[in-house]
N, C-alpha and C positions, 0 to 999 in steps of 0.2 A: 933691416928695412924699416922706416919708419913710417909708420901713418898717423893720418892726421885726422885724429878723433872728433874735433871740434868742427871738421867741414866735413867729415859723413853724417855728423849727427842736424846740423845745419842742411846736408842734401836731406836728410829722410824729411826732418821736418816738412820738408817741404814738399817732399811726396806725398808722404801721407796726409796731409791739412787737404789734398785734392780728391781724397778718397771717403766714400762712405763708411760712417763706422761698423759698418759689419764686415767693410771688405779687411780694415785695418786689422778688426779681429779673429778675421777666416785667416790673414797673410801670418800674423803673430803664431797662431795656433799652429799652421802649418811648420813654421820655423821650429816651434817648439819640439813637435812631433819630430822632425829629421832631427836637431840638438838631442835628443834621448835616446834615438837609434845610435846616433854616432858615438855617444859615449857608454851605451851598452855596448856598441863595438869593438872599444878600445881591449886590447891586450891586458890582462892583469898585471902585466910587467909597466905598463904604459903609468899606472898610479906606485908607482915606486919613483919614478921619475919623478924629480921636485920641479923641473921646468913646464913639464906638464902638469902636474897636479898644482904649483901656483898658477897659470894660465886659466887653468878650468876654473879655479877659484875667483879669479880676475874677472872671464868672461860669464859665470853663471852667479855664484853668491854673490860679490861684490856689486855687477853690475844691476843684479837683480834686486837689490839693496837700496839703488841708484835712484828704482823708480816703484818701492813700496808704497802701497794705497795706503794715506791715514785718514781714518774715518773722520768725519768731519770738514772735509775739503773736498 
């Protein structure tokens, strides 16, 4: 299946540009909370898998990489 990264991120923008930033940062926070449940809930067999354990890395380090604060900006 392919998705198209460039117009989800294109749709949120444009969500969240309509949102107060406390809600942006109540809705993040929330995501983050279920992301932490879900991957404490993974099977320990589940990080033996390299499909799964590059996707995690895709979807958490990498993306999270994506959008590190540099001080100064």
């Amino acid at each position: 299946m392919e998705y198209d990264v460039d117009a989800f991120n294109a749709w949120a923008v444009a969500e969240c540009s309509r949102l107060e930033e406390e809600q942006v940062v109540e809705s993040f926070e929330k995501m983050r909370r279920f992301m932490i449940e879900f991957v404490k809930g993974l099977a320990d067999t589940a990080f033996e898998n390299k499909k799964i354990v590059d996707q995690l890395e895709m979807d958490f380090v990498g993306h999270l990489d994506e959008h590190k604060i540099v001080k100064g900006n």
